[in-house]
N, C-alpha and C positions, 0 to 999 in steps of 0.2 A: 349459891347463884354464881353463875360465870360472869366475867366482865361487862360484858354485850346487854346481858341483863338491867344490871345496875347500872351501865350510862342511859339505858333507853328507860329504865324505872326514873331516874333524876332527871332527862331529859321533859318525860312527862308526866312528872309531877304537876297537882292544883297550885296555883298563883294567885294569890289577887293580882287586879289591874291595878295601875297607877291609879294617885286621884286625877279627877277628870279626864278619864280615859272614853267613858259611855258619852259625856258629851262631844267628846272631841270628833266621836265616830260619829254621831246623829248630825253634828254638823258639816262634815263631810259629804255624808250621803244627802244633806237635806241642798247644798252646793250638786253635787253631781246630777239629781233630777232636777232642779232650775236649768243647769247648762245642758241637759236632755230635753226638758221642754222649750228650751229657747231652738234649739237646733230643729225639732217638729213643729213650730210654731209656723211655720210657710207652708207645709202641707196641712195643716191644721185648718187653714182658713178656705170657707166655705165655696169664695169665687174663685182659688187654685184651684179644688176638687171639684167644681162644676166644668172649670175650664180644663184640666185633664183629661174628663171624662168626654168633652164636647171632640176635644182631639181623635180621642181614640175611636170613637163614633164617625166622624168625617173620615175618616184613615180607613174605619173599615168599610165604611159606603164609599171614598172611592177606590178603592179594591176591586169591591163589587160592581161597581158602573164600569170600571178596565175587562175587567174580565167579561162581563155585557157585551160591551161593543164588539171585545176578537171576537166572542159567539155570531156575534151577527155577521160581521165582517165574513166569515166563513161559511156562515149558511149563505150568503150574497155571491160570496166566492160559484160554490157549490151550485145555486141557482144559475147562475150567469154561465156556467159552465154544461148544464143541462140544458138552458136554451140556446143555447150555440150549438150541442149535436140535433137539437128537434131541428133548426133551421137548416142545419147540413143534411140532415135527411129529408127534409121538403125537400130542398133546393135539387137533393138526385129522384127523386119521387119525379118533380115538375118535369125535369129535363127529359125523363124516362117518357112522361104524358106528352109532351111537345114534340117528341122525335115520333113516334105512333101514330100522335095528332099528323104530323108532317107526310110521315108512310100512309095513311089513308087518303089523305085529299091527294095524295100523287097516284097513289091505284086509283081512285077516282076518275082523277083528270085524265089517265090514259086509259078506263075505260071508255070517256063518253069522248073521245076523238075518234 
């Protein structure tokens, strides 16, 4: 065997642990999930995760109500904009009947003199 060999064969060789090694580690880990549940402990709790969720519900109704209203705004827009060209074409429609109207009763009036 080459060198490389034999430090990585002693390297990992079997060992016992020290005594109270397995406790030392169970009490550690049994320390790290306390200070994990203390840290989950506020989302943990029923009226956070109702009140979370009441958030993100309002947040997305009103989204939904903004975007609502430009729709409407728009179609209003759009409306308002269509009766403005119907009233612009009566308005040359009339004038067209009124000057006609005006050219008959004046043939009129100079026939019956």
């Amino acid at each position: 065997m080459n060198r490389l060999e034999e430090e990585l064969k002693s390297a990992l060789r079997r060992e016992e642990p020290p005594e109270g090694f397995s406790d030392r580690v169970l009490a550690r880990v049994a320390g790290h999930e306390r200070q994990r549940q203390r840290s989950r402990r506020w989302f943990a709790m029923p009226v956070l995760r109702w009140a979370a969720a009441a958030v993100i519900i309002i947040a997305a109704g009103g989204g939904f109500e903004y975007h609502k209203q430009v729709q409407e705004r728009r179609e209003g827009e759009r409306a308002k904009q269509q009766v403005m060209l119907a009233l612009r074409i009566t308005s040359e429609k009339l004038q067209q009947v009124q000057w006609k109207v005006r050219q008959l009763n004046r043939d009129r009036e100079a026939r019956e003199q």
